[in-house]
Every structure is written in C-alpha cells, then in structure tokens.
N, C-alpha and C positions, 0 to 999 in steps of 0.2 A: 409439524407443519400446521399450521392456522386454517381451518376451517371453518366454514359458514356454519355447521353444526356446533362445534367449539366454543366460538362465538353468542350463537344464540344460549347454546348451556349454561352458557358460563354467567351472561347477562340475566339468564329468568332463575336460575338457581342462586345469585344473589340477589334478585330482587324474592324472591321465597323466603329468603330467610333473614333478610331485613325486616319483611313482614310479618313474619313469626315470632321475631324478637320483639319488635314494639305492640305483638297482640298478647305478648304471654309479659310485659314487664309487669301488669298491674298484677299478674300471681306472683311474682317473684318477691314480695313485699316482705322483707324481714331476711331477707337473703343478702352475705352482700356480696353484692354485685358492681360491675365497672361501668360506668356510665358512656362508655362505648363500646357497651356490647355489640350493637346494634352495627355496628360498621365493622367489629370484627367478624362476626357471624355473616356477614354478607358477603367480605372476604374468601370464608372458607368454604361458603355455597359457589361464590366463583369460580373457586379452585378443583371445588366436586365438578361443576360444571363444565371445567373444561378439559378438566384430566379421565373423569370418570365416564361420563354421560357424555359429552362430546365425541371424541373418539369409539363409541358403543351405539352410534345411532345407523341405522341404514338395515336393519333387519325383519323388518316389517311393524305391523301395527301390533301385537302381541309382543313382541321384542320390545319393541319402544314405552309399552305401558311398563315390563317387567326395571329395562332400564331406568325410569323415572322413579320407580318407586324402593330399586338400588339404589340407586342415588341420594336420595331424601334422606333414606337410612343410615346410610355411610356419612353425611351431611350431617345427621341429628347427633351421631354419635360424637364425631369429630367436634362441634360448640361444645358438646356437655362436657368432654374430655379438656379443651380448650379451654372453654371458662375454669373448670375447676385446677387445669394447673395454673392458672392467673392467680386463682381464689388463695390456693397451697403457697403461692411465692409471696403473696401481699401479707398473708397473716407469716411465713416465716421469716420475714423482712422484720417483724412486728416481734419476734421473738416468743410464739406465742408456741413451738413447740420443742421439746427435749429433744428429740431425735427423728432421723428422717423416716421413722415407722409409725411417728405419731403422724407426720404432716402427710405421709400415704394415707394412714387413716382418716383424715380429716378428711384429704381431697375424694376417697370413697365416701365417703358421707355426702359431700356436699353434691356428688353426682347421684345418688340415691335423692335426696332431697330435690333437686332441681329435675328427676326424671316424674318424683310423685306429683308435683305441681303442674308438668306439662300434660299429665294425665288426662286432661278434659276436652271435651267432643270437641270446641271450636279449633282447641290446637293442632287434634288430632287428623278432623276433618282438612284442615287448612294444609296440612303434610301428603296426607294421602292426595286428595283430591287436586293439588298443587304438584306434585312429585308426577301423576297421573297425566292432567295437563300438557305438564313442560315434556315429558316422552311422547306424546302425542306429538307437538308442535317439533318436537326435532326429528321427528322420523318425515315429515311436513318438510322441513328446509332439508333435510339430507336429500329426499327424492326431487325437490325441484333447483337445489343447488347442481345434481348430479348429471 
C-alpha cells in the first residue's frame, strides 16, 4: 500500500544516490563503468527507498536516524553489487573469460576496487549525513502524514 513515507523514501534515496554517483564518477576514472550509472543507481536508491526505508518509518527519532542509515547501507551495497554484475556480463559478452569462476573473480575485484575508491570523506560524509537526513525527514512525514 503507498505511503506518503514510501514516497518521500523513495524520492530522496534516489535523489542520494544520484548524487553520489555523479560526486564519486571523477574517482572512478579507469574503471569501466556504464555511463548510466547514475540513473541506475537512482533506481536502486528508489527501490531501498520505498521497500526498505518507507515502510520502517514511524518509530520515533532514534529509529528514524538508525533506519536511514540502514538504508544507505543496503543501497550502497546493492550499486556496488549492481554495477559490478553489469561490469561481469559486458566483459563476458567480450569473451574475456574461461569459466564462470573467472568472471565471479573478476566481478569480486571489481567490487573491491570500486569500494577502495568510495573510500574518501566527501563520499562517505555524503552517505552518512545523507542516509541521517532522509531518516530524519521520514520520521517528519510519517508523524504529520498520520
């Protein structure tokens, strides 16, 4: 059932991580990457947004910070996981490996390599403090939607 919390989730945890994709592309630089990440990623913050974080809001202000920053987490995981079986299907398409325990290995790698690059304060603050945020503002519409 559609909620005003649902809703709001779903809209500011794809607008997070739209934002995040086009603040970390200049680290990504030698990686390859899909040139719609940025709309996938938004996507799946949608999806955290309305399935995860939406329906978890309404528990007060501690609840709402811990939700928000569940969310982000589950979110962050879900692109890195995401891109990198994009990343496994384009280079197996390409024939670039022997067997599907090469293209697992690969696509661990490419999620290692794309976790040490998000590594840095702006990204990280932008996650936190953003995931922080969005749990605040839905605990916000849950109590005056209700």
């Amino acid at each position: 059932m559609p909620t005003a919390a649902k809703l709001v989730g779903s809209l500011l945890f794809a607008l997070l991580g739209f934002l995040v994709t086009r603040l970390a592309e200049p680290l990504m630089e030698g990686l390859s990457t899909v040139s719609s990440a940025a709309m996938i990623n938004a996507a799946i913050g949608a999806g955290v947004g309305w399935f995860i974080a939406g329906p978890r809001a309404g528990g007060g202000w501690r609840a709402g910070l811990d939700n928000g920053l569940t969310t982000t987490i589950c979110g962050l995981f879900l692109t890195i996981g995401a891109q990198g079986a994009i990343f496994m299907l384009r280079m197996a398409m390409r024939g670039h490996y022997r067997d599907p325990m090469d293209a697992l290995e690969a696509m661990a790698n490419y999620w290692l390599a794309v976790a040490a690059r998000l590594a840095v304060p702006q990204i990280v603050l932008l996650l936190v403090l953003g995931g922080l945020a969005i749990g605040l503002l839905l605990e916000i519409t849950r109590a005056r939607a209700s």
